[in-house]
N, C-alpha and C positions, 0 to 999 in steps of 0.2 A: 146110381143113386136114386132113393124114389125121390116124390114128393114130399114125402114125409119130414120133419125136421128132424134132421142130425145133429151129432154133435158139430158137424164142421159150418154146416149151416145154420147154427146155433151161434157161432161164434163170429161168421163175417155179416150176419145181419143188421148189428149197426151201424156196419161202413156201409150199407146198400149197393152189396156187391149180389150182385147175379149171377148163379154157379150153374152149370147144365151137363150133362153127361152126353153124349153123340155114341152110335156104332159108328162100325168102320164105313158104312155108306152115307155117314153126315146127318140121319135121322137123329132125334131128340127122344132119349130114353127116360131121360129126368131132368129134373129144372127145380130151383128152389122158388118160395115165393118171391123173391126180390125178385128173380128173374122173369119168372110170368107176371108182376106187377109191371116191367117196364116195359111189357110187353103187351099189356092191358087183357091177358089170356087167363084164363085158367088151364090145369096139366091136363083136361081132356081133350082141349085145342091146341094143343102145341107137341105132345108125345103122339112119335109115328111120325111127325110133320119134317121137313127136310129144311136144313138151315136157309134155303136161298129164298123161301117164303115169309122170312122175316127183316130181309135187307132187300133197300132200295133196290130198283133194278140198275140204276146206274153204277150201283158198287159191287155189286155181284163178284166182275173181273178181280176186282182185289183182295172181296174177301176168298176165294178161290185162291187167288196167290198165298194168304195166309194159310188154309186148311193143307194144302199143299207142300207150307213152310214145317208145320209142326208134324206131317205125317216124315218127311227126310229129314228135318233137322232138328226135331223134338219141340219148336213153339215158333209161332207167328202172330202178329201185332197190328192194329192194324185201325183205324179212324172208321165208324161210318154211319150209315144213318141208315135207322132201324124203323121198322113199319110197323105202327100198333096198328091195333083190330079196327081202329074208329079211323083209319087210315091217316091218323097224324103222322109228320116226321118228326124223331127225336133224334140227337147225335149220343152215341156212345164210343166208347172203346174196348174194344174189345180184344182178349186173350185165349190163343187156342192153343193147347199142349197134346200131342199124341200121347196115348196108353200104351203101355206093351204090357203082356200076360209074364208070366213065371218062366216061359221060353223063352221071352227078346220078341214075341211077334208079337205087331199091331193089332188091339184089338179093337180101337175107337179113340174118340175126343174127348178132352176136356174143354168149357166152353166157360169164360169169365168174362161178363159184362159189367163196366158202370159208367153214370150217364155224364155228360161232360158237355148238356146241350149251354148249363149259362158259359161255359166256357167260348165254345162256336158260337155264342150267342155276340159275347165280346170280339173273337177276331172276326166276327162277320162286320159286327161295326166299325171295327177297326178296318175292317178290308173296303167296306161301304167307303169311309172318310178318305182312303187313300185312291180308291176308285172315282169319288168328286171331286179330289184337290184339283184346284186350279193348275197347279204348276207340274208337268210332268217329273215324274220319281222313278226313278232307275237303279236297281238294286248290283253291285258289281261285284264278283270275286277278287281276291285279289292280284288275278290275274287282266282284268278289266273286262272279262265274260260278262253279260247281260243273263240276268236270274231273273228281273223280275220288269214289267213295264207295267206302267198304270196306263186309264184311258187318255188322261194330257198328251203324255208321251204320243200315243197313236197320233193325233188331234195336233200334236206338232208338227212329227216326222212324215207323217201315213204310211208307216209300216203298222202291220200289226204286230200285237204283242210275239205272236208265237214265230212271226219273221223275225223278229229280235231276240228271242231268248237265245241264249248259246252262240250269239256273235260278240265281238268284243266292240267295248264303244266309239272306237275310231271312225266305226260304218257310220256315224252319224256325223261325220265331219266331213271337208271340203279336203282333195287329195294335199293340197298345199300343206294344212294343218298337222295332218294325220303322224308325222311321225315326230315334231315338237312336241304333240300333244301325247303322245304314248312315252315320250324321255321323260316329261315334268309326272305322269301316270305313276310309273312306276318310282322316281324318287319318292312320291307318296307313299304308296304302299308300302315300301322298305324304309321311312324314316317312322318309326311307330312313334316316336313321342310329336308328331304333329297327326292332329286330333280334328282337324278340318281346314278345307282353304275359302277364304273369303268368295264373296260371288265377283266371278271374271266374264265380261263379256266378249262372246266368240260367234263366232259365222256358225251355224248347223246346216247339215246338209240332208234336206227333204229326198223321199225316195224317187219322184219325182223329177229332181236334180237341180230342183231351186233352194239357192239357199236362203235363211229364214237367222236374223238374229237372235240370238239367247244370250241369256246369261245362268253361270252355270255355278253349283255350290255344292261341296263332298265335305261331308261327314265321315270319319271313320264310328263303323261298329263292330264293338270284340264280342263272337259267340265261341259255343266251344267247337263250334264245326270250323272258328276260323275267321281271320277277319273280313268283315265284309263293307262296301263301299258304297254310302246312302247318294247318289248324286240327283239334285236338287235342281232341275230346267225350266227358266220361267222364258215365255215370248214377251222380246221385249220388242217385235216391231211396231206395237203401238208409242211404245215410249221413245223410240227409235225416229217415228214418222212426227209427235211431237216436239222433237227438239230439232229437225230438220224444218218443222212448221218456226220454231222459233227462233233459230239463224234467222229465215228467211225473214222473219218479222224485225228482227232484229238489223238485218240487211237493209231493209224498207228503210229502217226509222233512222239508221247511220248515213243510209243517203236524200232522206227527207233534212235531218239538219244541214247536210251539208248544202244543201240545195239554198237551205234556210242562211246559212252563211255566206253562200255565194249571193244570194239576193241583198242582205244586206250590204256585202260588200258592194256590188254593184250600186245598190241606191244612196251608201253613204255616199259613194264618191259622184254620182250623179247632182244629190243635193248639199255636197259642201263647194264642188266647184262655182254654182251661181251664191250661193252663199258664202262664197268667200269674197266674192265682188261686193255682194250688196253690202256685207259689213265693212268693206276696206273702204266703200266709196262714202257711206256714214261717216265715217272716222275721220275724214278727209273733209267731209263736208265741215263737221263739228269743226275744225282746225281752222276755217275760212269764215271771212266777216259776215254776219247772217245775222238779220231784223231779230227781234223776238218772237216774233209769228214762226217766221221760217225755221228757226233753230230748235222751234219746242215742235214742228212736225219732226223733224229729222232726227232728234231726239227720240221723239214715241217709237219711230220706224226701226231705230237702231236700239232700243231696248227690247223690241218684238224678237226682233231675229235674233238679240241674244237667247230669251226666251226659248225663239223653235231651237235652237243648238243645244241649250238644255236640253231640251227633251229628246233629241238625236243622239246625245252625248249618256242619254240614262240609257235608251235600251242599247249602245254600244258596249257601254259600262257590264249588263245584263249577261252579253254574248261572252266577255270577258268571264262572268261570273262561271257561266254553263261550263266553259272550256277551263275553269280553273287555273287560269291565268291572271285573275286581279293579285294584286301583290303591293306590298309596302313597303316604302322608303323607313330607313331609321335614321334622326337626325335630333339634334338636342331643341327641344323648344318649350316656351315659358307658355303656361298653362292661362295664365290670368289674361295674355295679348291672344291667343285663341278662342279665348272667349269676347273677348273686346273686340275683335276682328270679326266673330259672328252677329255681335248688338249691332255693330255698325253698319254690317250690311244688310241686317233686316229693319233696321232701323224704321227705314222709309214705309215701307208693307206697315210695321206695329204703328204708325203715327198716322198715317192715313185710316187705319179701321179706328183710328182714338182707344186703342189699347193699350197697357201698360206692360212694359217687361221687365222680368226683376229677374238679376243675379246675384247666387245667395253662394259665395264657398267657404266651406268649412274650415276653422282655422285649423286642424291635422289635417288638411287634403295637399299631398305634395304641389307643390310649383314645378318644380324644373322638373320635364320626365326627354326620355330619347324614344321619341316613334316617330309614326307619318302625322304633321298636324293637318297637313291639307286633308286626309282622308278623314280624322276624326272632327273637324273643321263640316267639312262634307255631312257627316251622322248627326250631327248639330245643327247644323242648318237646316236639313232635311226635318225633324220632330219638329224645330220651330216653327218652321214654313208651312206645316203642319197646321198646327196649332193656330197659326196665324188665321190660316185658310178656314178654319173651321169655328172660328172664333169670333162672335158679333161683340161683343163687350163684356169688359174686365180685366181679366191679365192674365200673363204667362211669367210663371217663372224657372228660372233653372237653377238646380242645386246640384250640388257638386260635392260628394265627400269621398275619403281615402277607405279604399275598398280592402281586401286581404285575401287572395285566393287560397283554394283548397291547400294546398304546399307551402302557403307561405308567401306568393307571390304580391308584391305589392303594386296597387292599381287606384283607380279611379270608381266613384258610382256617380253616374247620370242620372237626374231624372227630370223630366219637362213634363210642368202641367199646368192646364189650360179651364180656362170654366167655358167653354165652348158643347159644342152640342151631345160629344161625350162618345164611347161605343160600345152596343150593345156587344152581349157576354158570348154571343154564339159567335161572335165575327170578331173574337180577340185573337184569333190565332190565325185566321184569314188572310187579315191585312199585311201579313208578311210574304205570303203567296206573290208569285210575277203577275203583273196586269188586273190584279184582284183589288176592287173597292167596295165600302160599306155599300153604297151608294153607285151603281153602276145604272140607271138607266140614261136614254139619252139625253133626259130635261133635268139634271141635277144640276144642281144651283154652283159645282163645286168641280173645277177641270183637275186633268192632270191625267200622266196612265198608269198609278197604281204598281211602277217598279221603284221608288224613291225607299219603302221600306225591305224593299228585296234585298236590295243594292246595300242599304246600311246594316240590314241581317247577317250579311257578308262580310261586311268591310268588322265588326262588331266582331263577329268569328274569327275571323284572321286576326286579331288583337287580341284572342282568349279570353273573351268574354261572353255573353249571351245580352237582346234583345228582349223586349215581354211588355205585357201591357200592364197594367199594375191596378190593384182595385183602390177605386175612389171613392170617399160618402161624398154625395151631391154631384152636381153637373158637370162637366166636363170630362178630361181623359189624362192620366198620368203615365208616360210611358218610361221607362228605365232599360238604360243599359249600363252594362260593366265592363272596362275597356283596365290590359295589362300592361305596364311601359319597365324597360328598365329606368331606376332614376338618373336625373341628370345632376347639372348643377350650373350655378349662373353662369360662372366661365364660359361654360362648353355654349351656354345658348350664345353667351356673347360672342364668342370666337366665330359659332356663324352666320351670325347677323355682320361680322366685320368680312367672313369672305365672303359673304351674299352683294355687300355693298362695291366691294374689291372688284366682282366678277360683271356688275353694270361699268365696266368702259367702254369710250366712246370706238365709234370708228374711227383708225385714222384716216387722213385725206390721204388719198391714190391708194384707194383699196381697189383692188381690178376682182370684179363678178363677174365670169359669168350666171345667165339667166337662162336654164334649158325648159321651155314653156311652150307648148303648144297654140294655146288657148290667147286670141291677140288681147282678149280684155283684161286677161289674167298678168299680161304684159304690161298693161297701161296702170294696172293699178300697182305691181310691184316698180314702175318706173314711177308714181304718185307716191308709195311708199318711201322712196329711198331716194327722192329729187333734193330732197332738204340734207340728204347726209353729203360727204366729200369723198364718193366712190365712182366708178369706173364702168359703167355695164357693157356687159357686150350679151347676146342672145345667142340664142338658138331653137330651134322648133323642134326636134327630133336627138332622139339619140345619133345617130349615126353625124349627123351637123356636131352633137357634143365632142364625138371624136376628134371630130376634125380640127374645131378648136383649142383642144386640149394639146393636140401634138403640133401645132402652128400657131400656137397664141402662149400668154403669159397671163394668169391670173393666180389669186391668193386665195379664189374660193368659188368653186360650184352649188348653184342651188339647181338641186335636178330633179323635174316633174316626172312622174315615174310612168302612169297612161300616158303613153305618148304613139303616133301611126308612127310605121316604120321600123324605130324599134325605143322599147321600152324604158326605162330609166335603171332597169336592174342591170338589165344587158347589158346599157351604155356604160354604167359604171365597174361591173366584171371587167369589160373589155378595155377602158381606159387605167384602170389597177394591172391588168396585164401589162398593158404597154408600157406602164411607170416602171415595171419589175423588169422588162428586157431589155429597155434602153437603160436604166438605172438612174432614173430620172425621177428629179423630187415627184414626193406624194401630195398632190395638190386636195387638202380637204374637200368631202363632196359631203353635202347637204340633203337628203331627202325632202322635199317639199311638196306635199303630194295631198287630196284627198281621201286617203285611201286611211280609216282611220280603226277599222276590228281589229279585233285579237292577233298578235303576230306579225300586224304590218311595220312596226319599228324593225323586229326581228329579223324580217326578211330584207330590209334595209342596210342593217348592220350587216348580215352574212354576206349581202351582195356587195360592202365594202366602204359602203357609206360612213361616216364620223357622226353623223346625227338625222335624226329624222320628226320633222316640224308636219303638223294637221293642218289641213286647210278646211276653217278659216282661220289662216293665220295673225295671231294681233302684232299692229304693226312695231310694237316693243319688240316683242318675241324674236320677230324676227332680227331686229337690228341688234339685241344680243347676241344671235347665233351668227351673227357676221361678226360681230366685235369678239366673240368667241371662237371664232372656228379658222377666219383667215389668218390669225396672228402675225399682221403684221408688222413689223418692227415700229416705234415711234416716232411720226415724222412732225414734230409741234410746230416747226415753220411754213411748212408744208402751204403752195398756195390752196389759196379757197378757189372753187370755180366761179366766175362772172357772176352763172344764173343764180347762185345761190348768195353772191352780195345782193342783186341785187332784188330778192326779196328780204331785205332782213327789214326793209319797213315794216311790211307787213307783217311779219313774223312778232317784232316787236307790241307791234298794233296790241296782236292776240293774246303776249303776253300782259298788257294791261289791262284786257278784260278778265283774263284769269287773276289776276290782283284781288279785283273788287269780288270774285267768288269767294278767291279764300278769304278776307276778311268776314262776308256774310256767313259762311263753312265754319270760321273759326270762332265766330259770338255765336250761332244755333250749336258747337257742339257737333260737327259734321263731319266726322274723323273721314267718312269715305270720300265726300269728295275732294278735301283736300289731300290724299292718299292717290285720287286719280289724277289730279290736278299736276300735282306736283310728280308721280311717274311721267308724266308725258314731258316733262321739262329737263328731268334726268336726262330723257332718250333725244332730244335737242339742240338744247344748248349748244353744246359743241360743235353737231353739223352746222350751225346756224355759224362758228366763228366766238360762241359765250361761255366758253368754260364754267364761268361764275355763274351762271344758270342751272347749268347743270349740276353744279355742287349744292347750291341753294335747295335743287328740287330733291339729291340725294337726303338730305337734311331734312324736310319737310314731309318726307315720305316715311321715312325710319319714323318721328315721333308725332305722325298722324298712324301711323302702325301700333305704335303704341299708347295712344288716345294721350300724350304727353300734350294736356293743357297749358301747363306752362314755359315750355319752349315755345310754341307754336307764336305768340305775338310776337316774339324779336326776330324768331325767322323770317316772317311778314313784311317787319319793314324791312331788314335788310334785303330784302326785295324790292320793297318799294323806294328805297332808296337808290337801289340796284339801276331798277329803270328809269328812276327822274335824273341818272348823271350825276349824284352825288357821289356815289362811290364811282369810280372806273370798273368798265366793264372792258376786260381784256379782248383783244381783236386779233385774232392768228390768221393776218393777211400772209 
C-alpha cells in the first residue's frame, strides 16, 4: 500500500485508524497518514524502517509475541506504547494480520494502529487511586487465587505483590484460621445471590509470622472472564490499640469510683458513729431540766449536727443517684398537708430573714395523688431553702397547678419564685450539675455544696417530670418542675394515716433486747435511749458473744452493729439464721443498726438475714418504733414497771409541764412544727413512763399539728393540761 490515499484509506480516516503494510522481515512498506501522524513521521522516515523502532523497548517482547501470533495464526493483538520522533510516549493498540499471496505463502503484515492513550490515561488513574488507597485491595478468583495486590496490601503483610499473586488467600491467615476461613470462602463464591459480606475482623498473618489485626470486606464482581472477588483489608491495630487504651481507661475510672465508694463508705461510717452520740446525747440533754441559757446552747449544738447530717445525707443521696439506685415509695397522700408540712418547716428560716411565703393552688390542681411525698416534700424544700438563702427581702411564693403529660398522664406543675438575687442566663443549666454553684469562690456570702439541685433533678426524673429554671422579668429566680402521680382519693390517704398511727405502738413491758455494740459510748447512749421504756437489755460486743447469746439466752429482738473486731454483724447474723434453721428454733427478729449508710447497705442487711436495717444517727423515736415493730411481742398491759423507771416519773412529769406551756405559745404563734415535735416525743413515752393517756394525747396532737388543724389543737391542749393537773386520771400500769 503506498502512501498515497486509497480508497480504503479514504474510508477509515475518520475513525483515525492507522493502516501500515510490513514485508515478511517486519519493515514498513506503507503506512497511511493517520498512521505516520501518530507516529509524528513522515513515509520517508518510517518506509524501510523495522517495526521495533517504533515501540517502547520495554514492549518489544510482546509485540514480537504478536508479529509471531499473526505469521501461525493469521492475527495478534496486542496493548502498547508507541515512540514518536519528539520521543514522547503514546499508548495505542494495535492489530497485526499475516498476508499470504495467491499460493497460501506468507508474504508480509498488515499493521492497524489506534490511540487509546486517554483510555491508559484513566486506568492509570485508576491504578494510581488503587495503588494510594489506604486500605489494602486484593483481587480473588473464584477459586480464592490472589490476581492482584496493591501497595497497602504489601505495607500490611510485607510480601510483595508478585510473592502473592497466584497464592490463594489463606497465606495470609494464622494456620488456626485457615481452613474456617476457606469453608465460609467458598460458600461465598457458590452462593451468587450474595453480593458482599459486611467487614469481619480477623487475625492476618505477616510474612514475618506476626500476626497484625484487620478487618476484612468482599465484594463480589461479575466479568465475562468470570466472577471475581474485590476483598477490602483495612489495619485496624490502631483502632485495636485504642480501644484497649479505652478498657484500660475505663478500668482506671471503675476502680477510681469504687475506691470513691469505698472511701465514702468508710468516712460515712467513721462520721455518723461520733455523730450518732452527739445527737442522742442532745436529745437527752433536751429531755432533762435545763436553765434557759443552758437549753438554748444545747439547742444551737443539736441543730448544727442536724445541719452537718444534712449535708452527709446529700452526697449519700448523690452516690445513690450515680449508682442508680434512688427509688420511690408509692403511697396515698393529700397534696395540701405536703405543702403545709413544707411552710412549717421553713417556717422559722422565712421569718427570721422577715420574708414572706405564699401558697397559691389552683383550684383544678388534684389533692389526693399516690407517690413518695417525702421525696417530693424533699424537691420542695430544697427550691425553697433556695430561695430562702438567696433572698434578702420580699417573698416567695409557690404555685401549684394540674399539669397533663404528653399521653395524657395526669400530674402536678411547681413553680417557686423569689425576688432574690436572681440567675444569670449562662449558669441556668449549671446549677443542676453535682457540686456546681453560681457562686463558688471561697468568701461567698452563701454555704452549701451545690448537690441539693442534683439530687431533686433526680428525684424530678424518677416521677416523670423535668426540672428548669424559668425566665423572669425583674429580680429574682423562678424555678419549675413537673412531677407524675397516679390519683388517689381521700379514703386511701385516710386509711394511711390510720395504719401510720396503728403502727406507733408502744413497747411492751418485758421486751428482752439484745444490744450487739461494740462501741462502750454507743452502749451508754442506747442504755440512755431506752431507760425510760419497759425492756430488758442484755449486750454484747462482737459477733461471735452475739452467737452465744442467741443459742443460751431468750430475747424478742437483736439490734446488731455490723463493724464489729472479731467478727462482723453480717457474719453474726448468717450464722445465728443457720443455727435457727438446724436446731428449728424460733427466728428471733434481727435489726441492723449500723453506720454504714451508701447505696446497698440495707440490701446487704437484708440478704444477710436481717428484718430491718436503722442509720446511725439513729433518732431515738425511730428506734423505739422498730422495737415496738420488730420484737412483737404479745401484750402484756399489767405487766410490772421497773423500780427505776417509777421512780423517775417525777421528773418525767416535770418535763412534761414545760412542754405544756410550749405548746400553748406553738399553738397562738401558729407553730404546727413544734408542736408536731412536741407532741412526737410523748407518743414515743408515755407508756414507758406507765401513761398511756400521754401517749394517746401526743398521737392526737401530732396527726393535726400535721395537718396545721387549728381548730382541734386548743382542746387537745387542755386535755392535756388537765391531764397533768389530776383532773382527769391518768392511768398507771403498775
Amino acid at each position: 500500500m503506498a502512501s498515497e490515499s486509497g480508497p480504503l484509506e479514504t474510508a477509515v480516516e475518520p475513525a483515525h485508524i492507522g493502516l501500515a503494510e510490513l514485508d515478511a522481515e517486519g519493515c514498513f512498506i506503507s503506512a497511511n497518514s493517520t498512521y505516520l501522524s501518530m507516529l509524528g513521521l513522515q513515509s520517508t522516515d518510517l518506509l524501510g524502517r523495522h517495526w521495533r523502532s517504533t515501540v517502547h523497548l520495554d514492549d518489544r517482547a510482546r509485540v514480537e509475541e504478536a508479529y509471531r501470533a499473526a505469521r501461525s495464526e493469521g492475527r495478534g493483538c496486542v496493548e502498547i506504547r508507541a515512540v514518536r520522533n519528539n520521543a514522547r510516549i503514546v499508548y495505542q493498540a494495535l492489530t497485526v494480520t499475516g498476508n499470504l499471496d495467491a499460493q497460501g505463502a506468507f508474504v508480509g503484515y498488515s499493521c492497524r494502529r489506534h490511540a487509546i492513550s486517554d483510555y491508559m490515561g484513566n486506568q492509570e488513574a485508576l491504578m494510581l487511586a488503587v495503588e494510594s488507597a489506604p486500605n489494602g485491595l486484593l483481587m480473588l478468583n473464584s477459586s480464592g487465587v490472589i490476581q492482584f495486590a496493591n501497595r497497602a496490601v504489601e505495607n500490611i503483610f510485607g510480601y510483595t505483590r508478585q510473592e502473592l499473586i497466584g497464592r490463594t488467600v489463606e497465606t495470609l491467615l494464622p494456620d488456626r484460621f485457615r481452613a474456617r476461613h476457606q469453608h465460609q470462602r467458598k460458600a461465598f463464591s457458590s452462593d451468587e445471590s450474595r453480593k458482599a459480606i459486611a467487614g469481619r475482623d480477623l487475625s492476618g498473618l505477616r510474612k514475618d509470622g506476626a500476626e497484625v489485626p484487620v478487618q476484612v470486606q468482599l465484594n463480589r464482581i461479575e466479568t465475562d472472564m468470570g466472577d471475581l472477588i474485590l476483598c477490602t483489608v483495612i489495619d485496624i491495630a490502631e483502632r485495636i490499640k485504642h480501644q484497649k487504651q479505652l478498657e484500660l481507661a475505663k478500668q482506671a475510672a471503675e476502680a477510681a469510683n469504687r475506691a470513691k465508694s469505698d472511701f465514702l463508705a468508710r468516712m460515712s461510717h467513721e462520721i455518723r458513729t461520733p455523730m450518732n452520740l452527739i445527737m442522742g446525747m442532745n436529745a437527752l440533754l433536751l429531755e432533762s431540766p435545763l436553765n434557759g441559757r443552758q437549753r438554748q446552747h444545747v439547742e444551737i449544738s443539736y441543730r448544727n449536727v442536724r445541719r452537718l447530717l444534712r449535708l452527709i445525707n446529700g452526697i449519700l443521696d448523690l452516690s445513690k443517684v450515680e449508682a442508680g439506685m434512688l427509688t420511690l415509695s408509692s403511697v396515698a397522700f393529700d397534696l395540701h398537708h405536703v405543702l403545709e408540712d413544707c411552710a412549717a418547716t421553713i417556717s422559722t428560716a422565712v421569718e427570721k430573714k422577715g420574708l414572706q411565703l405564699e401558697v397559691s393552688i389552683h383550684p383544678e390542681a388534684g389533692r389526693f395523688w399516690i407517690g413518695d411525698s417525702e421525696r417530693l416534700q424533699q424537691v420542695l424544700l430544697n427550691l425553697i431553702g433556695n430561695s430562702v438563702k438567696f433572698t434578702e427581702k420580699g417573698k416567695i411564693t409557690v404555685e401549684v397547678e394540674q399539669e397533663t403529660g404528653e399521653h395524657g398522664e395526669k400530674g402536678l406543675r411547681f413553680a417557686v419564685t423569689d425576688t432574690g438575687c436572681g440567675i444569670p442566663a449562662d449558669s441556668a443549666t449549671m446549677i443542676f450539675d453535682a457540686f456546681q454553684q453560681v457562686d463558688g469562690a471561697m468568701n461567698r456570702p452563701y454555704e452549701g455544696t451545690g448537690l441539693g439541685l442534683t439530687i431533686a433533678r433526680t428525684i424530678v426524673g424518677l416521677m416523670g417530670g423535668k426540672i428548669w429554671v424559668d425566665a423572669k422579668a425583674g429580680p429574682g429566680t423562678r424555678l419549675v418542675f413537673t412531677a407524675f402521680f397516679p390519683e388517689g382519693t381521700e379514703n386511701a390517704v385516710a386509711a394511711t394515716k390510720l395504719a401510720t398511727a396503728e403502727a406507733m405502738v408502744s413497747v411492751e413491758a418485758g421486751t428482752r433486747v439484745l444490744v450487739v455494740e461494740d462501741n462502750p459510748e454507743n452502749v451508754i447512749l442506747l442504755q440512755a435511749y431506752l431507760e425510760n421504756l419497759p425492756v430488758v437489755l442484755d449486750f454484747a460486743s462482737n459477733g461471735v458473744q452475739a452467737i452465744d447469746r442467741r443459742r443460751f439466752g431468750s430475747h424478742d429482738l437483736i439490734l446488731m452493729d455490723i463493724q464489729m473486731p472479731v467478727m462482723d454483724g453480717y457474719a453474726a447474723t448468717r450464722e445465728i439464721r443457720a443455727w435457727e434453721k438446724e436446731q428449728c428454733a424460733p427466728r428471733v427478729p434481727i435489726v441492723a443498726l449500723t453506720a454504714h449508710a451508701l447505696t446497698g447497705a440495707s440490701v446487704e442487711s437484708l440478704e444477710a438475714g436481717c428484718d430491718g436495717h436503722l442509720t446511725k444517727p439513729v433518732d431515738q423515736r425511730v428506734l423505739i418504733e422498730a422495737i415496738a415493730k420488730f420484737a412483737k411481742r404479745p401484750a402484756q398491759p399489767n405487766a410490772a414497771i421497773p423500780n427505776s423507771i417509777v421512780a423517775r416519773r417525777p421528773a418525767f412529769l416535770a418535763n412534761r409541764r414545760v412542754d405544756l406551756a410550749k405548746m400553748r405559745n406553738a399553738a397562738a404563734a401558729g407553730d404546727f412544727s413544734v408542736l408536731q415535735t412536741i407532741a412526737h416525743n410523748w407518743k414515743g413515752t408515755g407508756v414507758g413512763y406507765g401513761f398511756p393517756e400521754i401517749t394517746r394525747l401526743g398521737t392526737e396532737i401530732e396527726l393535726a399539728a400535721k395537718a396545721a388543724d387549728g381548730d382541734s389543737l386548743p382542746a387537745l391542749i387542755e386535755q392535756v393540761a388537765l391531764c397533768l393537773a389530776g383532773t382527769a386520771p391518768i392511768t398507771i400500769a403498775d
